[in-house]
Legacy VTK file of the C-alpha trace (Angstrom):
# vtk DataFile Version 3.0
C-alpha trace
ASCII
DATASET POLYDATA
POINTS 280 float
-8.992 25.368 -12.433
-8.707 21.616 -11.916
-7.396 18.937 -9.425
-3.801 17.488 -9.758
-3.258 14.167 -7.878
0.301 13.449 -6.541
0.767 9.910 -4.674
4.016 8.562 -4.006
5.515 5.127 -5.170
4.220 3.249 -3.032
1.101 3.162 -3.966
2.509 0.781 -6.696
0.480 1.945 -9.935
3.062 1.167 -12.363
4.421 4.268 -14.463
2.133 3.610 -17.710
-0.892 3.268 -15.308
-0.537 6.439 -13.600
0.321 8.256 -16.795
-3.209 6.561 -18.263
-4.888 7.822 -14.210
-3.151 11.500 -14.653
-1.519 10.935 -11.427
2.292 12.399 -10.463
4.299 9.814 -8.958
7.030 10.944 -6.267
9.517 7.796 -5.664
10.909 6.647 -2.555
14.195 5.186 -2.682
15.396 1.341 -1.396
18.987 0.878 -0.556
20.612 -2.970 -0.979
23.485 -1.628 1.431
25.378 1.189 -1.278
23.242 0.346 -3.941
20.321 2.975 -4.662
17.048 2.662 -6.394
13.892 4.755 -7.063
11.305 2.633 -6.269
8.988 1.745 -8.764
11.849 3.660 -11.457
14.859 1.923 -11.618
13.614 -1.216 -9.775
10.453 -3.035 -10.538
8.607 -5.352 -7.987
9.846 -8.569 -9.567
13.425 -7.437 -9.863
13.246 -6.204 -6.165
11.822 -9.922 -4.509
14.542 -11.396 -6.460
17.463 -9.074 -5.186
15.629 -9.335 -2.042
15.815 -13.256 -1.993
19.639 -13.181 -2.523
20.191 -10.468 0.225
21.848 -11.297 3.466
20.617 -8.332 5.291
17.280 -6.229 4.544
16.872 -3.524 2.258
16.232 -0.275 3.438
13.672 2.681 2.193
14.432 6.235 2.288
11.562 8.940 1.855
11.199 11.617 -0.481
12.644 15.120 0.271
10.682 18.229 0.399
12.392 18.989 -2.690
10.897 16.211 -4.511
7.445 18.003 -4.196
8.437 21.809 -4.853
8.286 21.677 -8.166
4.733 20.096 -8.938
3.488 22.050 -5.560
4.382 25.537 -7.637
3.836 24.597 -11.047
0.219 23.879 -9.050
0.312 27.344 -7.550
0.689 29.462 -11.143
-2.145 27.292 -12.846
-4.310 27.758 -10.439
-4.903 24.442 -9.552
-5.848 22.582 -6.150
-3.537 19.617 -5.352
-4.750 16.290 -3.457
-1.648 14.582 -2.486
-2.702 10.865 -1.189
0.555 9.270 0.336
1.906 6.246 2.432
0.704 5.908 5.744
2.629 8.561 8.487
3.159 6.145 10.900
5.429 4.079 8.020
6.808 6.999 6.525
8.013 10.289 6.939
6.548 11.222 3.354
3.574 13.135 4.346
5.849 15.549 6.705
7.906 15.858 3.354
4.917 16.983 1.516
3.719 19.190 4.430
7.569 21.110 4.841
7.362 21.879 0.442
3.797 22.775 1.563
4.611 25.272 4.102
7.240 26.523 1.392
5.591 27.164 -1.236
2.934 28.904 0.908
0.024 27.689 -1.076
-3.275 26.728 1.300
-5.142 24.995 -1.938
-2.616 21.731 -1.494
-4.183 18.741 0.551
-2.090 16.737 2.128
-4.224 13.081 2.235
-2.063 10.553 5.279
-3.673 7.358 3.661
-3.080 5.407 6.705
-2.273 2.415 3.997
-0.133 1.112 0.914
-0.267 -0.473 -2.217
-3.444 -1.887 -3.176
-5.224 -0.003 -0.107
-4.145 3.199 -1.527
-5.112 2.533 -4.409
-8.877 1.608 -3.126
-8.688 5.409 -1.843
-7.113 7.102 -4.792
-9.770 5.458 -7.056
-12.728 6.411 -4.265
-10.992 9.992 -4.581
-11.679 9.780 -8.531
-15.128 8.522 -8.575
-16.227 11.415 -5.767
-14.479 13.952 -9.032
-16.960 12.260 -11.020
-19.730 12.958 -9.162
-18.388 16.742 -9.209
-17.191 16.723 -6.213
-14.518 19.545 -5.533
-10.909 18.958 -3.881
-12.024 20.418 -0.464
-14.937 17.792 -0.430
-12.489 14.887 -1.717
-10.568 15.695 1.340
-12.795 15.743 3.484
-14.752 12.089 2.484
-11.171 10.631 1.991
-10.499 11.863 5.670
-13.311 9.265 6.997
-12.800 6.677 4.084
-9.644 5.429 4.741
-10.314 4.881 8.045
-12.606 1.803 7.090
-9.509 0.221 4.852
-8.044 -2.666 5.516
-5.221 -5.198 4.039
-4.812 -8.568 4.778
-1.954 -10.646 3.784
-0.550 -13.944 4.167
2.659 -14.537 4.506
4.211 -17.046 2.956
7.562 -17.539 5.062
8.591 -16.361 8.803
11.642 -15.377 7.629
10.983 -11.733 6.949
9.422 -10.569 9.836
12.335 -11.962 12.037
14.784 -10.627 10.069
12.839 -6.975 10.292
12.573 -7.990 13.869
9.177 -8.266 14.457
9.477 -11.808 15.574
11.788 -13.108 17.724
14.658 -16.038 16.614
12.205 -18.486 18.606
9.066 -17.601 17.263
10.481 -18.743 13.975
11.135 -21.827 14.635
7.850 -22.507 16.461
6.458 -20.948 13.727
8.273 -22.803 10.955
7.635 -26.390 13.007
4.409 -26.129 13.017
3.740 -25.017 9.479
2.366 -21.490 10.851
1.426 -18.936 8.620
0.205 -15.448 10.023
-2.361 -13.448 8.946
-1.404 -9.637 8.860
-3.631 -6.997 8.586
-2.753 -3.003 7.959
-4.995 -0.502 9.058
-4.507 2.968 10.680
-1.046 2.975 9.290
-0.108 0.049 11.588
1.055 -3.280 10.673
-0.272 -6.255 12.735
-0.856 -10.002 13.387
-4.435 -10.766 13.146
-3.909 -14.442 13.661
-1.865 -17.446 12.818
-3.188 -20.687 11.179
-1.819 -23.840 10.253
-1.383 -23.957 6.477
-2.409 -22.370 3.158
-5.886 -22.807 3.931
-6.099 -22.522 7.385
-4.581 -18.731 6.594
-7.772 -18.542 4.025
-9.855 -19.064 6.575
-8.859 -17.167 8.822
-8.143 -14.312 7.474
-12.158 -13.795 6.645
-12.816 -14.385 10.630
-10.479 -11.326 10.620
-12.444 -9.530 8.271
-15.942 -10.813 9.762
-14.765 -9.532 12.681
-14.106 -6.037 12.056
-17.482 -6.143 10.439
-16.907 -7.120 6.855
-16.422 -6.373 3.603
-18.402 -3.218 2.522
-19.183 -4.803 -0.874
-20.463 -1.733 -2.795
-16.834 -0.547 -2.449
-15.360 -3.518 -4.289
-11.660 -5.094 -3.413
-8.136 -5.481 -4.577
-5.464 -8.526 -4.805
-2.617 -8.240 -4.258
1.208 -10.335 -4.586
4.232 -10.231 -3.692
7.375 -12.010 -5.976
5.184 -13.900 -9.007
2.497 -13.467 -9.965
1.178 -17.180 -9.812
1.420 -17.191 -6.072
-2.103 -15.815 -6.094
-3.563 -17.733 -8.245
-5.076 -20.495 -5.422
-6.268 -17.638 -2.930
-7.599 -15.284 -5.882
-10.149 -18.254 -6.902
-10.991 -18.671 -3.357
-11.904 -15.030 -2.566
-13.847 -14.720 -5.686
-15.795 -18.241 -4.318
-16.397 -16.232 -1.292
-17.006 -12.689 -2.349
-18.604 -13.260 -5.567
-18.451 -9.903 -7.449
-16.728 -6.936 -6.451
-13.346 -7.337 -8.014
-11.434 -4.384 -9.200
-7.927 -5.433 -9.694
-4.686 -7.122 -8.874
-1.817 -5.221 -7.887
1.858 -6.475 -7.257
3.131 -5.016 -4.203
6.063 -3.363 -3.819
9.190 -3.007 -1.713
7.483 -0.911 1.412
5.046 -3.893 2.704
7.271 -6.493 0.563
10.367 -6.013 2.549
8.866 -7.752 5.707
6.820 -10.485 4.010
8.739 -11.225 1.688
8.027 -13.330 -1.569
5.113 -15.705 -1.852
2.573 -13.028 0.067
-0.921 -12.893 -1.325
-3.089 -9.868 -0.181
-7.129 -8.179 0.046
-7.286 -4.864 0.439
-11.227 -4.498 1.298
-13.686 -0.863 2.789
-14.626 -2.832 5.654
-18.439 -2.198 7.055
LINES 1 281
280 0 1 2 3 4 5 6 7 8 9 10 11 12 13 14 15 16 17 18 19 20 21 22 23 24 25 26 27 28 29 30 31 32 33 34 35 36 37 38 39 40 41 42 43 44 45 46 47 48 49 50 51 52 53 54 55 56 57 58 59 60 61 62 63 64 65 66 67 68 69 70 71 72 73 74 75 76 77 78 79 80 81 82 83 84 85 86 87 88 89 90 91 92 93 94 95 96 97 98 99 100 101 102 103 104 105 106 107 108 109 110 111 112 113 114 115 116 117 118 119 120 121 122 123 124 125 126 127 128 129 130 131 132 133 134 135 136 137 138 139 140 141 142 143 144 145 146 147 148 149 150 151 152 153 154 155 156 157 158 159 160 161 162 163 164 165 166 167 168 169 170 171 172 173 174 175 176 177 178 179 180 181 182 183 184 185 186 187 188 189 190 191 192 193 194 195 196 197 198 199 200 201 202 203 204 205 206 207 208 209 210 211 212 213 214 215 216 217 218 219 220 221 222 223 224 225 226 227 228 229 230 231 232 233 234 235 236 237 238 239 240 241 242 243 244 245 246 247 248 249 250 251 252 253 254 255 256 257 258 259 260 261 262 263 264 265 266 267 268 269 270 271 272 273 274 275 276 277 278 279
């Protein structure tokens, strides 16, 4: 008997990498208008900013089917095996009620369905938390149930490198743009709980730096056993300026950089840079 981890594409391990972690990878889709892509498949994150950039209208993202899980859920079922499935946050997605329907199918009770209550680089903080607890010899049931509390202390915060974005997705209105553009205003989002919101706006690059760790200091801090991601969106050297400043301020605790994909990227467009953190 072992585990099998399932996350979907959003957690934005590449292919190779989840291969390497022994994790399935279910893909959601994004839709340019009638063109169709598997996230993560037939559209990487770089190709998907650029298409993105040229787009009159937003990109859409469509969630797995229950289908998409059947098969791993019963090839799970003969082995043996217990199943953790960690997945996007519910309140962003309909893909945990698409694991929990092929759940309820295949009428097996030793499949966890895990509501990360984040994306990208913050799933990936819990997916990796879920491995290390494996390596203490932790079993599935026990996973589950640490995860459960875990991910309520994760955070991301990203800054956002145009207006444009949100007030196309409509979460900011035609004026707040331009007051926002005026006066050189960059917000500071943070996702926890599955929600998306502003934790402040500052003027400039590193008035954003700033405060985005009053953010952070406010909700108590980093927890720095637990380490931290980066994150991007469009290139890569976008980051480069903000990564050297969080390492100045962190110190060590680094785990890796991750280039986010289309679920978070399609309302901040290019030019984000992200920390995913376990706050205190």
């Amino acid at each position: 008997m072992s585990i099998r981890f399932i996350c979907d594409s959003t957690c934005d391990y590449t292919q190779q990498q989840a291969e390497e972690l022994g994790i399935t990878l279910v893909p959601l889709k994004v839709l340019f208008g009638e063109e169709e892509y598997y996230d993560g498949v037939d559209i990487k994150p770089e190709a998907f900013y650029e298409k993105l950039e040229s787009s009159e209208e937003l990109p859409t993202t469509s969630q797995p089917s229950p289908e998409a899980f059947l098969a791993y859920f019963r090839e799970a079922k003969e082995a043996g095996d217990d199943v953790i499935c960690i997945l996007l946050a519910s309140r962003l997605s309909g893909t945990c009620q698409s694991a929990l329907v092929a759940k309820d199918i295949v009428e097996y009770d030793r499949i966890y369905i895990v509501d990360s209550m984040q994306a990208t680089l913050g799933t990936q903080l819990l997916i990796e938390r879920a491995f290390a607890l494996q390596k203490e010899g932790k079993n599935a049931e026990q996973i589950v149930g640490a995860l459960e509390e875990d991910k309520k202390k994760v955070c991301i915060y990203l800054i956002v490198d145009t207006l444009l974005y949100l007030q196309k997705g409509g979460r900011l209105s035609a004026a707040g743009m331009a007051v926002g553009s005026a006066l050189n205003l960059k917000p500071v989002l943070a996702v926890r709980y599955g929600e998306v919101k502003v934790a402040g706006l500052a003027r400039g690059q590193k008035g954003a730096w700033d405060k985005l760790f009053k953010a952070m200091e406010k909700e108590g801090g980093m927890n720095e056993a637990m380490g931290y991601n980066l994150g991007f969106t469009g290139k890569k050297e976008c980051l480069d300026d903000f990564a050297r400043f969080v390492k100045g301020r962190l110190g060590s605790g680094y785990k890796k950089t991750v280039a986010v994909g289309s679920v978070i990227g399609v309302h901040v467009g290019p030019g984000a840079n992200a920390l995913a953190v376990f706050l205190n």
